[in-house]
PyMOL CGO cylinders between C-alpha atoms (Angstrom):
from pymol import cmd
from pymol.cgo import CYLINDER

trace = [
    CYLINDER, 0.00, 0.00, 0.00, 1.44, 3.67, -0.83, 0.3, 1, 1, 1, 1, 1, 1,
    CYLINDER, 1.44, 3.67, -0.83, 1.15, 6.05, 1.37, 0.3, 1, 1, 1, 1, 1, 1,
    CYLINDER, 1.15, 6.05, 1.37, -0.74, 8.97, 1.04, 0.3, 1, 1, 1, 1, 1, 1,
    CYLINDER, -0.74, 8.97, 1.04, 1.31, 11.56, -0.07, 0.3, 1, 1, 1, 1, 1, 1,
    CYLINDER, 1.31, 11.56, -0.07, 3.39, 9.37, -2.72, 0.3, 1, 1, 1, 1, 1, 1,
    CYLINDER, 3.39, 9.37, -2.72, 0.18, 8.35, -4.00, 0.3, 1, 1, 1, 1, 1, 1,
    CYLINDER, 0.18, 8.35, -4.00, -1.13, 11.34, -4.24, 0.3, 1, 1, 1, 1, 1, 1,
    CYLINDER, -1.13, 11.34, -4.24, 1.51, 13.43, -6.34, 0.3, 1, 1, 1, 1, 1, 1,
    CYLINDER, 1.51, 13.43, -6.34, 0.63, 10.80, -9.14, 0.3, 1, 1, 1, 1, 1, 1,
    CYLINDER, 0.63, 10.80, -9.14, -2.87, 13.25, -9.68, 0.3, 1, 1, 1, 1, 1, 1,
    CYLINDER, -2.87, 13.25, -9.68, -0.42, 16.14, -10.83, 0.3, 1, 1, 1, 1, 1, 1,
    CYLINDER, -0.42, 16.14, -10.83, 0.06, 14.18, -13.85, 0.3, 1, 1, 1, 1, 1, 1,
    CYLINDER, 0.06, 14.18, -13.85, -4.45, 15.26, -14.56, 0.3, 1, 1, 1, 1, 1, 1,
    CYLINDER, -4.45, 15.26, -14.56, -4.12, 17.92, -16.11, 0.3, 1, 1, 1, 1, 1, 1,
    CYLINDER, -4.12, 17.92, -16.11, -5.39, 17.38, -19.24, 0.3, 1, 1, 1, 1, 1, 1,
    CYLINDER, -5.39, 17.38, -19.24, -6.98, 18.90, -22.40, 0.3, 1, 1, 1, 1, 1, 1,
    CYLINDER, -6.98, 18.90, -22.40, -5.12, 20.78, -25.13, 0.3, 1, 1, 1, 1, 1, 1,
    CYLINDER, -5.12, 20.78, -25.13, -1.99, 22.62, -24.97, 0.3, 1, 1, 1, 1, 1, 1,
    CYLINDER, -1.99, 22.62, -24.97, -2.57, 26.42, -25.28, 0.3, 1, 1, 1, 1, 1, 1,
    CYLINDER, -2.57, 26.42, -25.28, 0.03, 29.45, -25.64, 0.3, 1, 1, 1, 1, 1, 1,
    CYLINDER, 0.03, 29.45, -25.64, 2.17, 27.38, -23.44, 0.3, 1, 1, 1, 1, 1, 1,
    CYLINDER, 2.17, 27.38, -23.44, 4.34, 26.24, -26.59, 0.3, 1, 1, 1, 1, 1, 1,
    CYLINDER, 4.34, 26.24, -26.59, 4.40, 29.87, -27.53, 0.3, 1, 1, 1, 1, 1, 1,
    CYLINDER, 4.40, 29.87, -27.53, 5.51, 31.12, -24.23, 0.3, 1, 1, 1, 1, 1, 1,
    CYLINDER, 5.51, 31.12, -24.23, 7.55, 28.48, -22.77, 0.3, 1, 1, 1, 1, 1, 1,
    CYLINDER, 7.55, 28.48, -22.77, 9.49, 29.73, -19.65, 0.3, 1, 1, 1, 1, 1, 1,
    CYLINDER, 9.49, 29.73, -19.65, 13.03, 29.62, -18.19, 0.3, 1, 1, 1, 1, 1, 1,
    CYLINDER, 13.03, 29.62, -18.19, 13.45, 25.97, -17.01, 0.3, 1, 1, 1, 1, 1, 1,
    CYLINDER, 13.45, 25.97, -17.01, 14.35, 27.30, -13.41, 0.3, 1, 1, 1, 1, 1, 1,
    CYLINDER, 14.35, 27.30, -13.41, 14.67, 30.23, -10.99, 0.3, 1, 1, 1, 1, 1, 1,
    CYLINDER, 14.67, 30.23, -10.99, 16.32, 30.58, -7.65, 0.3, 1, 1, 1, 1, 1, 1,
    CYLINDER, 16.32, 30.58, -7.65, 17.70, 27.54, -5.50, 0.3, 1, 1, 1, 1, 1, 1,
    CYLINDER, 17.70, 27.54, -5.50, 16.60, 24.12, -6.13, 0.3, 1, 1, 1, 1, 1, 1,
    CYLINDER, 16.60, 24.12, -6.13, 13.32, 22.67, -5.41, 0.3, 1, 1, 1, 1, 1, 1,
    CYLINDER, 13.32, 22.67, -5.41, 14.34, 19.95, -3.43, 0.3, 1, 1, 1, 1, 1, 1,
    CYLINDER, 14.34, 19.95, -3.43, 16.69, 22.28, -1.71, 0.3, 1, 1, 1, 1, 1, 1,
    CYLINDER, 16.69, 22.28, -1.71, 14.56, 24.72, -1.12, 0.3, 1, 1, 1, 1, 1, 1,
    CYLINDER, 14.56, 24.72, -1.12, 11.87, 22.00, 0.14, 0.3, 1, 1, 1, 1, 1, 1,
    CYLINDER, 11.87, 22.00, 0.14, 11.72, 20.76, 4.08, 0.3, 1, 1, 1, 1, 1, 1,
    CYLINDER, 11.72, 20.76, 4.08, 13.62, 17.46, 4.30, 0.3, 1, 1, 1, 1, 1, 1,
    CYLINDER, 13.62, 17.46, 4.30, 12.00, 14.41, 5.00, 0.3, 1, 1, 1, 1, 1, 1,
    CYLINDER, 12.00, 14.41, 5.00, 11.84, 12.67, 8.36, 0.3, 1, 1, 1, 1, 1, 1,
    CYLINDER, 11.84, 12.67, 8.36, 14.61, 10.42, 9.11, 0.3, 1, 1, 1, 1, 1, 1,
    CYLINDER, 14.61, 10.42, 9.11, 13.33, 6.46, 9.57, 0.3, 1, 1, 1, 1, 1, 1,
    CYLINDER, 13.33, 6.46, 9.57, 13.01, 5.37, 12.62, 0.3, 1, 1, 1, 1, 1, 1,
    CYLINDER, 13.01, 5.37, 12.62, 16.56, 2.98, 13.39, 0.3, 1, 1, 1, 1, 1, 1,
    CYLINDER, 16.56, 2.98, 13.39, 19.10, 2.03, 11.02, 0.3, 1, 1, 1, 1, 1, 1,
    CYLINDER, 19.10, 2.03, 11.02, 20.50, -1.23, 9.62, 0.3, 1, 1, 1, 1, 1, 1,
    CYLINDER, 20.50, -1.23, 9.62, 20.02, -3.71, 7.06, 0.3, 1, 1, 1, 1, 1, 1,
    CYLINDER, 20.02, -3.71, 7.06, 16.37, -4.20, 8.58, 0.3, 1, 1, 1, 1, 1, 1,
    CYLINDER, 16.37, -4.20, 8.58, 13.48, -2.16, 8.47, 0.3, 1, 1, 1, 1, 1, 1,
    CYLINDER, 13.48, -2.16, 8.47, 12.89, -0.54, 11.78, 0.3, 1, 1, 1, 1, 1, 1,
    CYLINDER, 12.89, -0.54, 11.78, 9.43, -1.27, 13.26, 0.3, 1, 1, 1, 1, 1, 1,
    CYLINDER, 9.43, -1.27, 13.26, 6.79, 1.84, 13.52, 0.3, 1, 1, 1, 1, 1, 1,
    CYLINDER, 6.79, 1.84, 13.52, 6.68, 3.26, 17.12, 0.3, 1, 1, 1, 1, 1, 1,
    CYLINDER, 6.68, 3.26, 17.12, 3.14, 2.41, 19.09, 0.3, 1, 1, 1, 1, 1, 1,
    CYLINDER, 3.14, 2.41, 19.09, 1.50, 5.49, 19.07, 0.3, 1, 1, 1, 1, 1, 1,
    CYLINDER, 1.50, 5.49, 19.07, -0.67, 6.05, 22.27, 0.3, 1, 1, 1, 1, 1, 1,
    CYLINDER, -0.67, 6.05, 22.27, -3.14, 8.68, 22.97, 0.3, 1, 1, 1, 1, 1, 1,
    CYLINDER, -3.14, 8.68, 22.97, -4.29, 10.77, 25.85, 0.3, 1, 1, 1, 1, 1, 1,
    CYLINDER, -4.29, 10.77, 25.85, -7.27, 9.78, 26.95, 0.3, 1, 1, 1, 1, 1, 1,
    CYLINDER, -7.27, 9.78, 26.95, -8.29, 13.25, 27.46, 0.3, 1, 1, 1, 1, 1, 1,
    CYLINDER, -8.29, 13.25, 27.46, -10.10, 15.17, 24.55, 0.3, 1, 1, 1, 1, 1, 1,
    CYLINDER, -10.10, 15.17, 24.55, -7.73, 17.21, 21.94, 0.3, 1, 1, 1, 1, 1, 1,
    CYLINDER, -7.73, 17.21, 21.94, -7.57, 20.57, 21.82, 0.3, 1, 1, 1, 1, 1, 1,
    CYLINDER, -7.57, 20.57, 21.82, -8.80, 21.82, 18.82, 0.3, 1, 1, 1, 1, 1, 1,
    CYLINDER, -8.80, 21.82, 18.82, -6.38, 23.07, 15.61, 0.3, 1, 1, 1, 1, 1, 1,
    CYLINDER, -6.38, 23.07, 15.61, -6.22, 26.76, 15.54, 0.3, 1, 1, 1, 1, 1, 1,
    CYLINDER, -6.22, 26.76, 15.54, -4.69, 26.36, 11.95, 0.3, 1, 1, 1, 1, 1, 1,
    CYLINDER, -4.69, 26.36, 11.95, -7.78, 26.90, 8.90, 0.3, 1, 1, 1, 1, 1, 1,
    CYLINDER, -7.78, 26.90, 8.90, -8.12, 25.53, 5.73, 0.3, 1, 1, 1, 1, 1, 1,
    CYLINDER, -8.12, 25.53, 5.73, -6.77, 28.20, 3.40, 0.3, 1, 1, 1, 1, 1, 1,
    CYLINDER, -6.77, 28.20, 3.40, -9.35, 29.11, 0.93, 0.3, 1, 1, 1, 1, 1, 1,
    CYLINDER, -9.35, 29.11, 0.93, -7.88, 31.84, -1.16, 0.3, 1, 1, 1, 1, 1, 1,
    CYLINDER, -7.88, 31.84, -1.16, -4.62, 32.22, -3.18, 0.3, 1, 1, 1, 1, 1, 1,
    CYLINDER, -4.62, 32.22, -3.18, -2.83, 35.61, -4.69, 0.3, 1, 1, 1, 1, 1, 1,
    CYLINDER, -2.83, 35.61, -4.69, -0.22, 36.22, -6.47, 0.3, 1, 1, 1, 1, 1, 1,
    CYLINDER, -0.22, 36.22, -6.47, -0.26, 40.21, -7.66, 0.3, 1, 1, 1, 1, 1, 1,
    CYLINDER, -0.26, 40.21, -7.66, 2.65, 40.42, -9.69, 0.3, 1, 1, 1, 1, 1, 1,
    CYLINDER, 2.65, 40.42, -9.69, 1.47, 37.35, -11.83, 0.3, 1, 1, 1, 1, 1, 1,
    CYLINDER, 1.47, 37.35, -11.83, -2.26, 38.12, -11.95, 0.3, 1, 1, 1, 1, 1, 1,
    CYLINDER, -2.26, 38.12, -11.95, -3.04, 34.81, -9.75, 0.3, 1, 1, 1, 1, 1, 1,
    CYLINDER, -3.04, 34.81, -9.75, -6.22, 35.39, -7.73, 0.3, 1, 1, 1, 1, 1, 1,
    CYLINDER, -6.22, 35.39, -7.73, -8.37, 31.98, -7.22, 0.3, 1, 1, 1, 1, 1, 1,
    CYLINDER, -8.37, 31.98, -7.22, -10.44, 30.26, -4.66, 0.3, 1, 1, 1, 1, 1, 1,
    CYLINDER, -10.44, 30.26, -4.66, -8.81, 27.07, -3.01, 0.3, 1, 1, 1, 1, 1, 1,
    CYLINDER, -8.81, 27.07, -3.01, -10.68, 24.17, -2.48, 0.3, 1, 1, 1, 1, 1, 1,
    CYLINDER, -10.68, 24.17, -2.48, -9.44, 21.14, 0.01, 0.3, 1, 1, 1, 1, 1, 1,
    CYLINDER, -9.44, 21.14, 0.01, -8.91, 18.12, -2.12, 0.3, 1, 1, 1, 1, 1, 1,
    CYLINDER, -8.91, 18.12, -2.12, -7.86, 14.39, -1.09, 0.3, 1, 1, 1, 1, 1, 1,
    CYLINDER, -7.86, 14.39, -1.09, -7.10, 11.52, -3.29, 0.3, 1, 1, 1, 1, 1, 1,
    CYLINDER, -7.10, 11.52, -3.29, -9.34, 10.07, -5.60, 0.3, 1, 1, 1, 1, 1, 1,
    CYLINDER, -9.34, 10.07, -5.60, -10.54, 6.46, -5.94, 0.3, 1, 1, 1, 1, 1, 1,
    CYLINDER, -10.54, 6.46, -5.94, -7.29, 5.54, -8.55, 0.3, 1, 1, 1, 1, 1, 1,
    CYLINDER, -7.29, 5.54, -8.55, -4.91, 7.23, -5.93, 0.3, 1, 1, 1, 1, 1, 1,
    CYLINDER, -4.91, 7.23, -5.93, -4.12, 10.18, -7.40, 0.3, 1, 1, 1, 1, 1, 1,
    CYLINDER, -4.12, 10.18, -7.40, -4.74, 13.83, -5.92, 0.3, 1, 1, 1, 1, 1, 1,
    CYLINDER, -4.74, 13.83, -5.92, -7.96, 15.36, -6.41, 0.3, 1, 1, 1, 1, 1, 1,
    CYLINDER, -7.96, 15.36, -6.41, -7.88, 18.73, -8.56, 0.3, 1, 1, 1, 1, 1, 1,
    CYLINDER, -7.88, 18.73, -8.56, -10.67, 20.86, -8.97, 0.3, 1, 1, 1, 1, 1, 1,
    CYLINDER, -10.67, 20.86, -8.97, -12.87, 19.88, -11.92, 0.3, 1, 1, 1, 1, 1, 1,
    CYLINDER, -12.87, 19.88, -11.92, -12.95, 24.04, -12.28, 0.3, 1, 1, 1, 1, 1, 1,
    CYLINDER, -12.95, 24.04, -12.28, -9.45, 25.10, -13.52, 0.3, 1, 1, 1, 1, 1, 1,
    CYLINDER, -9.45, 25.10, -13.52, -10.16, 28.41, -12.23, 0.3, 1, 1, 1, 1, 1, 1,
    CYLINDER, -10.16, 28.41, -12.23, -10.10, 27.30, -8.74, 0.3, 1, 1, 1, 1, 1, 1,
    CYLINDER, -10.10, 27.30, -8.74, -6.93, 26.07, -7.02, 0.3, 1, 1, 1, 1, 1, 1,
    CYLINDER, -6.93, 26.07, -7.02, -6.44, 22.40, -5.03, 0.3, 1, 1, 1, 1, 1, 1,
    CYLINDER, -6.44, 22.40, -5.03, -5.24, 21.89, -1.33, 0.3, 1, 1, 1, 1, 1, 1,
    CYLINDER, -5.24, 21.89, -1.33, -4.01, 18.52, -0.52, 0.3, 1, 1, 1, 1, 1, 1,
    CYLINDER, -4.01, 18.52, -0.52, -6.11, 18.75, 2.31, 0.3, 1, 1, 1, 1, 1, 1,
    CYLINDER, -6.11, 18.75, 2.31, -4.12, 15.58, 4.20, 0.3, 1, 1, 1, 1, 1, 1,
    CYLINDER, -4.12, 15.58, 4.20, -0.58, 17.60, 4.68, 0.3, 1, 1, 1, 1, 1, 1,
    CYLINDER, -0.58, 17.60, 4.68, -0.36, 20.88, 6.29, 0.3, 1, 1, 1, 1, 1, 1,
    CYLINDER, -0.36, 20.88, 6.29, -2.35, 24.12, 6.15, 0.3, 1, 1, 1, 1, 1, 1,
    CYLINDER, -2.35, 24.12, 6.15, -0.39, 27.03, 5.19, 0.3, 1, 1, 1, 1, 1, 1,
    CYLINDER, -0.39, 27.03, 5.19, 1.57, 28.48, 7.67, 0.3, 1, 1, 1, 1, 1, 1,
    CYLINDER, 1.57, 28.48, 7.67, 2.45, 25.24, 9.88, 0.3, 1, 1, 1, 1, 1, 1,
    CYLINDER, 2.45, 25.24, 9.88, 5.19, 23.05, 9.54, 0.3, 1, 1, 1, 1, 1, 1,
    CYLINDER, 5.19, 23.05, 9.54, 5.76, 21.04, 6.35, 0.3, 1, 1, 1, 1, 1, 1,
    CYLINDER, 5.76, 21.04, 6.35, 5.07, 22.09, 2.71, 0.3, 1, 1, 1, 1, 1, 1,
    CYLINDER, 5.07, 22.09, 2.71, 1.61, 23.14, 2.34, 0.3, 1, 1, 1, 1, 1, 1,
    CYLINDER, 1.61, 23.14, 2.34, 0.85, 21.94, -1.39, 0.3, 1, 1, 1, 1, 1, 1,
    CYLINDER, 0.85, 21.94, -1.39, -1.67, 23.50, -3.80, 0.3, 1, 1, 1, 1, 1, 1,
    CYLINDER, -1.67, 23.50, -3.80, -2.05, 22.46, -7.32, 0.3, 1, 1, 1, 1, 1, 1,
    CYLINDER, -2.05, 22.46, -7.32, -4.15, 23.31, -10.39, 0.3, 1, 1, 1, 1, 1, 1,
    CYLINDER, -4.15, 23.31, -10.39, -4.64, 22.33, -13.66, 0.3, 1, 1, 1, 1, 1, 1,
    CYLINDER, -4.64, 22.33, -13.66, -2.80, 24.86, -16.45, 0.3, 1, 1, 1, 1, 1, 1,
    CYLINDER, -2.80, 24.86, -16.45, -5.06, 24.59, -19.05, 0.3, 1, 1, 1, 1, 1, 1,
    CYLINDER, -5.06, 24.59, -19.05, -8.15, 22.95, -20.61, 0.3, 1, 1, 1, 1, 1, 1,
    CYLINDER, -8.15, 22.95, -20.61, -9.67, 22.67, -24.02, 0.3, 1, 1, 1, 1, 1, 1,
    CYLINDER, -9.67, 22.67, -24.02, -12.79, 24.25, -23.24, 0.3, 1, 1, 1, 1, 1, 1,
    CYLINDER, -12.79, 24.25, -23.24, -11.75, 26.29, -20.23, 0.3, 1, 1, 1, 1, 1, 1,
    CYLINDER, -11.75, 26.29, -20.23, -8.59, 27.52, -21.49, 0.3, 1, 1, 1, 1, 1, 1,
    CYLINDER, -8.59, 27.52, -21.49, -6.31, 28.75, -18.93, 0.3, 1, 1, 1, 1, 1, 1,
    CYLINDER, -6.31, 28.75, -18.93, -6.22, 28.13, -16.02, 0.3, 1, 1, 1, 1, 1, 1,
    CYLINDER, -6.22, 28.13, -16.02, -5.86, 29.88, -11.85, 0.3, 1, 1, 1, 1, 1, 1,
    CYLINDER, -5.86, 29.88, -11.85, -1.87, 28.48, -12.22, 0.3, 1, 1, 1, 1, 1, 1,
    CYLINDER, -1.87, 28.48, -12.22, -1.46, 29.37, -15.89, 0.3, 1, 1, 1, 1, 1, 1,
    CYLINDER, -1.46, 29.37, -15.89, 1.23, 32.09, -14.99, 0.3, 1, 1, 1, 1, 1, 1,
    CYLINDER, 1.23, 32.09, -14.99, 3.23, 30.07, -12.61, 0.3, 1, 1, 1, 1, 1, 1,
    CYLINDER, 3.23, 30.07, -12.61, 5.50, 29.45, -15.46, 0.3, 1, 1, 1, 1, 1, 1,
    CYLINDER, 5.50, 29.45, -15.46, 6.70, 32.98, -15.10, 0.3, 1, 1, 1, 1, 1, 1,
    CYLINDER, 6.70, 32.98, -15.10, 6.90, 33.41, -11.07, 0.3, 1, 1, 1, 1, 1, 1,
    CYLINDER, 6.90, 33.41, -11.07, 10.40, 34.78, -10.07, 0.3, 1, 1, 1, 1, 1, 1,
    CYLINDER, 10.40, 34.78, -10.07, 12.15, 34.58, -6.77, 0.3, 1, 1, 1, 1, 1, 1,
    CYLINDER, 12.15, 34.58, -6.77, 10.73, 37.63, -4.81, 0.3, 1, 1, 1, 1, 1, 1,
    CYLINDER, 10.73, 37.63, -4.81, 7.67, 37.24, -5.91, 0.3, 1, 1, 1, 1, 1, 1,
    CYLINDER, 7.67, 37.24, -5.91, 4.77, 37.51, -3.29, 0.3, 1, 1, 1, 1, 1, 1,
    CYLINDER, 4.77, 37.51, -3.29, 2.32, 34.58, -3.01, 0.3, 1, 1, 1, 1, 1, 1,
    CYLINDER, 2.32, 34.58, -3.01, -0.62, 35.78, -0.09, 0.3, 1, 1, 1, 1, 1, 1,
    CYLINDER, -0.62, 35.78, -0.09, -2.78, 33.01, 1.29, 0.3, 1, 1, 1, 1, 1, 1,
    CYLINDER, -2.78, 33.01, 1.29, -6.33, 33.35, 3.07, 0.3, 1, 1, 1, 1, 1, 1,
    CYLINDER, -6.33, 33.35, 3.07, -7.43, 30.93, 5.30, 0.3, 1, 1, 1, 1, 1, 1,
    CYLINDER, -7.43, 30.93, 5.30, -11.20, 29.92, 6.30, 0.3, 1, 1, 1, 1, 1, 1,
    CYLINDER, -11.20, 29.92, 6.30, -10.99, 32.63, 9.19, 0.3, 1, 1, 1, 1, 1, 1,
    CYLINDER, -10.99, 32.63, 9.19, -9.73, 35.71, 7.10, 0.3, 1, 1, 1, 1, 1, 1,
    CYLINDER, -9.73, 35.71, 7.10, -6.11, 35.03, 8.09, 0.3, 1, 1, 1, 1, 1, 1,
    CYLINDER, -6.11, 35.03, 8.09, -3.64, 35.78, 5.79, 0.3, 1, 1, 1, 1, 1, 1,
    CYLINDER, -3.64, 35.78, 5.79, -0.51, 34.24, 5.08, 0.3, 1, 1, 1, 1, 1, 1,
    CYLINDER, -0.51, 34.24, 5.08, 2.22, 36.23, 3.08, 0.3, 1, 1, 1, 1, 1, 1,
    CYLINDER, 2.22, 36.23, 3.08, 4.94, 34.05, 1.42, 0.3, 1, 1, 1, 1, 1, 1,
    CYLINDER, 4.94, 34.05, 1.42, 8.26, 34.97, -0.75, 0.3, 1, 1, 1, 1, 1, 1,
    CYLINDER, 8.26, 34.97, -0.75, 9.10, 33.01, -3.93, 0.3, 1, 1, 1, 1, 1, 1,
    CYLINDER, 9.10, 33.01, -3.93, 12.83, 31.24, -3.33, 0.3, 1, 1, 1, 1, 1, 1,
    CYLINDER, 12.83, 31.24, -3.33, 12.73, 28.66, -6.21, 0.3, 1, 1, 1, 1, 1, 1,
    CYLINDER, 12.73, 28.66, -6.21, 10.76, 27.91, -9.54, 0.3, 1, 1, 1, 1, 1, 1,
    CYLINDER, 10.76, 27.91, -9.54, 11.70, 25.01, -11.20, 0.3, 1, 1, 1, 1, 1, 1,
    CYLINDER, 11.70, 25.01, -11.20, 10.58, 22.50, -14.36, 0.3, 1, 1, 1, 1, 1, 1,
    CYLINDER, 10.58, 22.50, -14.36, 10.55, 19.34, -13.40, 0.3, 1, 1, 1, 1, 1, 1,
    CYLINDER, 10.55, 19.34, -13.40, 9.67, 15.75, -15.40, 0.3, 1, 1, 1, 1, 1, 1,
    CYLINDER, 9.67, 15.75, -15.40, 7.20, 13.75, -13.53, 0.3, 1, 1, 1, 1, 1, 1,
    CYLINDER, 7.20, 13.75, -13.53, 8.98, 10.88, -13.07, 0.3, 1, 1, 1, 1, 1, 1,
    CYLINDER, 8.98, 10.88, -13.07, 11.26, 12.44, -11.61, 0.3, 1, 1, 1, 1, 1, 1,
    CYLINDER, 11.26, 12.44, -11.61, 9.32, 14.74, -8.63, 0.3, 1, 1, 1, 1, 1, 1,
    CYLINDER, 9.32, 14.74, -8.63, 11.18, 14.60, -5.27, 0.3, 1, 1, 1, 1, 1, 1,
    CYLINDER, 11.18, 14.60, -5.27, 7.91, 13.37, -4.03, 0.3, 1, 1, 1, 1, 1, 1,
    CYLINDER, 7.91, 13.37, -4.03, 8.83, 12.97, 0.06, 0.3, 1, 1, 1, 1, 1, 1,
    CYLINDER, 8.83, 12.97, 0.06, 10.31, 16.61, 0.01, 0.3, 1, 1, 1, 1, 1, 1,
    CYLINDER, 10.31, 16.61, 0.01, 6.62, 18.31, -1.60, 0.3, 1, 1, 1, 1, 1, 1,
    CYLINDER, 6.62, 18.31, -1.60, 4.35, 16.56, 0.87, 0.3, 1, 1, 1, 1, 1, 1,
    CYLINDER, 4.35, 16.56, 0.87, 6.98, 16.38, 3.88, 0.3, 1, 1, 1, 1, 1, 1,
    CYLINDER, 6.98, 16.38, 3.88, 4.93, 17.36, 7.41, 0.3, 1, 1, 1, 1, 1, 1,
    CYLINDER, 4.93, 17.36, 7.41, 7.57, 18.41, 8.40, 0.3, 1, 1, 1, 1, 1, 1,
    CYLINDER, 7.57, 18.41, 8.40, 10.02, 21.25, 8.79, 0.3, 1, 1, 1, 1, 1, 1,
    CYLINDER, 10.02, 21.25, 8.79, 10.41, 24.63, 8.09, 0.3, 1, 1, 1, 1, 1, 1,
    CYLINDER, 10.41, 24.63, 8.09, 6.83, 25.99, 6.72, 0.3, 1, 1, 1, 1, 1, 1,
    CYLINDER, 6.83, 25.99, 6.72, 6.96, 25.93, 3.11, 0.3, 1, 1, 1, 1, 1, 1,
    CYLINDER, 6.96, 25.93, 3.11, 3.96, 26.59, 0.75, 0.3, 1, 1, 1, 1, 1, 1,
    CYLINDER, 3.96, 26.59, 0.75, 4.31, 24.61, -2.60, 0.3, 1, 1, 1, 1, 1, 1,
    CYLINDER, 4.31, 24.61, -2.60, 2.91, 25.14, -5.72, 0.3, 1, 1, 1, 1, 1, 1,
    CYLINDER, 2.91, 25.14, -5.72, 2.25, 22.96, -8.70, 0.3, 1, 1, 1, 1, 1, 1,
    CYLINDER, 2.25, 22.96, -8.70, 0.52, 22.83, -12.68, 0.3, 1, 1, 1, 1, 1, 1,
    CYLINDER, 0.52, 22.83, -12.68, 1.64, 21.44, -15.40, 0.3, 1, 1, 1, 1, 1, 1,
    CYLINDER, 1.64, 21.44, -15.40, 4.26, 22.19, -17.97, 0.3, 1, 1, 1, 1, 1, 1,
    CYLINDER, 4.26, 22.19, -17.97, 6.51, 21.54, -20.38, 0.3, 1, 1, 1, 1, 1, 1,
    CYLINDER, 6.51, 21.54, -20.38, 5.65, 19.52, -23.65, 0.3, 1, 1, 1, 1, 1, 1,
    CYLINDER, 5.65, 19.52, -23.65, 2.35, 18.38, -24.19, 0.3, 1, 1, 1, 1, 1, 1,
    CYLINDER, 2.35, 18.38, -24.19, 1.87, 15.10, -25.10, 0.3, 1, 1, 1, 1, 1, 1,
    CYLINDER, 1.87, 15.10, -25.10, -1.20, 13.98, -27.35, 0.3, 1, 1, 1, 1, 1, 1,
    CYLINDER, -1.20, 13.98, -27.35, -1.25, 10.26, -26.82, 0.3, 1, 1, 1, 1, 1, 1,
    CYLINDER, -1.25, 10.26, -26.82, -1.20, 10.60, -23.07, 0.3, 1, 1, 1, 1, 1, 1,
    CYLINDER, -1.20, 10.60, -23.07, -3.53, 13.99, -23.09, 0.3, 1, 1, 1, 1, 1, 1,
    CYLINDER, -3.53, 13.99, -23.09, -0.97, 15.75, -20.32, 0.3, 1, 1, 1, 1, 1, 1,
    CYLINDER, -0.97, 15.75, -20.32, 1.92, 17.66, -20.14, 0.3, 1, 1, 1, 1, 1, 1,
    CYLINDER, 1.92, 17.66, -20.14, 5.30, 15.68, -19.72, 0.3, 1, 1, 1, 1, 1, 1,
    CYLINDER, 5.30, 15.68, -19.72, 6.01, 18.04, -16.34, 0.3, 1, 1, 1, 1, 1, 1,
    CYLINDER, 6.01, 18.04, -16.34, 5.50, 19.85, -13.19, 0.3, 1, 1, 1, 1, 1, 1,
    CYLINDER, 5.50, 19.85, -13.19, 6.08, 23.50, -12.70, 0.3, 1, 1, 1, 1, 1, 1,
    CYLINDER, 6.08, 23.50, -12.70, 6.97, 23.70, -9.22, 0.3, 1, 1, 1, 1, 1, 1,
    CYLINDER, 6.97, 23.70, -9.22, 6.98, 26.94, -6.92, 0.3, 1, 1, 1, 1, 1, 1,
    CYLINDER, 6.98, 26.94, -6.92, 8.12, 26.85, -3.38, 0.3, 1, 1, 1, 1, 1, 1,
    CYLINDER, 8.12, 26.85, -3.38, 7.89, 29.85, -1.21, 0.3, 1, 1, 1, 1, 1, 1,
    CYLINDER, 7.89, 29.85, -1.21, 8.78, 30.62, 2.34, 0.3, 1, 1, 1, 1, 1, 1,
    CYLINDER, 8.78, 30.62, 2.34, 7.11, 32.35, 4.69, 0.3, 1, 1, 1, 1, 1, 1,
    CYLINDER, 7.11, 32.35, 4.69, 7.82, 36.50, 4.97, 0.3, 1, 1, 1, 1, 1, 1,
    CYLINDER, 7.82, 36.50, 4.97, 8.17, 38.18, 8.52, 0.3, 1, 1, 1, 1, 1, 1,
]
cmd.load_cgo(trace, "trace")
């Protein structure tokens, strides 16, 4: 059985329909660090050795939890690149992959990793185009560029204000799929469409556009 997060980065591969002024605009392959650098590392396994180490019995406090003072986020901006869309929480559909909104002007959360603003990467994808719907709320992350300000709201009129540090095109194959959905770590926010080639007899791009951004003071 996958787990949840590796399963789930398989749904970035959805976006589908017909390629549209991508082709004519096609972007820098990268900008600022590296993705995976710029991405929380991945919790160390539990033990070492030639073995794999046995999960840890988790146990619970019998008393009731407090409850999460983190919300859903359920806006997204981006000024300087004309992004402003509604976020939806998403999960993972019944083949395994991550949900995106059927709407390409509207913006996925993978509502099983962490909201904006708490530790991990926070990851919200999109489709970048469609046939009929033509482009779509993640269209322009193609052209983000480190500085760039990405603003998130959340379910209780929070707002979240994040800095670009790294843009980068990346085959999906080849996603450093622990490091996007990691739940842990320094607070990242993570964004994701499609990009590169399209390719007809699979009706999707060949990659990922990926945006990371770190929190501003």
């Amino acid at each position: 059985m996958r787990p949840a997060a590796a399963s789930a980065v398989l749904g970035l591969a959805l976006a589908v329909g017909a390629p549209t002024a991508w082709v004519l605009n096609r972007p820098e392959a990268a900008a600022g660090i590296p993705v995976e650098q710029a991405l929380p590392a991945p919790a160390p396994p539990a033990g070492a050795g030639a073995l794999p180490a046995i999960p840890p019995v988790t146990t619970r406090d019998a008393a009731p939890a407090a409850a999460p003072t983190a919300s859903a986020p359920t806006r997204i901006s981006a000024p300087s690149l004309g992004v402003d869309a509604p976020v939806d929480a998403v999960g993972i559909a019944a083949d395994g992959q991550m949900e995106l909104p059927e709407d390409v002007s509207s913006v996925g959360w993978y509502r099983f990793g962490p909201v904006p603003g708490t530790a991990g990467s926070a990851v919200l994808a999109g489709h970048v185009d469609d046939r009929v719907q033509g482009p779509g709320a993640l269209y322009p992350l193609k052209d983000a560029a480190v500085g760039d300000e990405v603003v998130v709201t959340d379910a209780a009129g929070a707002l979240t204000r994040w800095r670009v540090v790294s843009r980068e095109v990346i085959t999906k194959q080849a996603l450093p799929v622990e490091r996007i959905f990691a739940r842990d770590g320094a607070p990242r926010l993570t964004l994701i469409t499609c990009g590169g080639p399209f390719l007809p007899e699979y009706r999707s791009y060949r990659d990922n556009v990926v945006v990371v951004a770190e929190p501003t003071p």
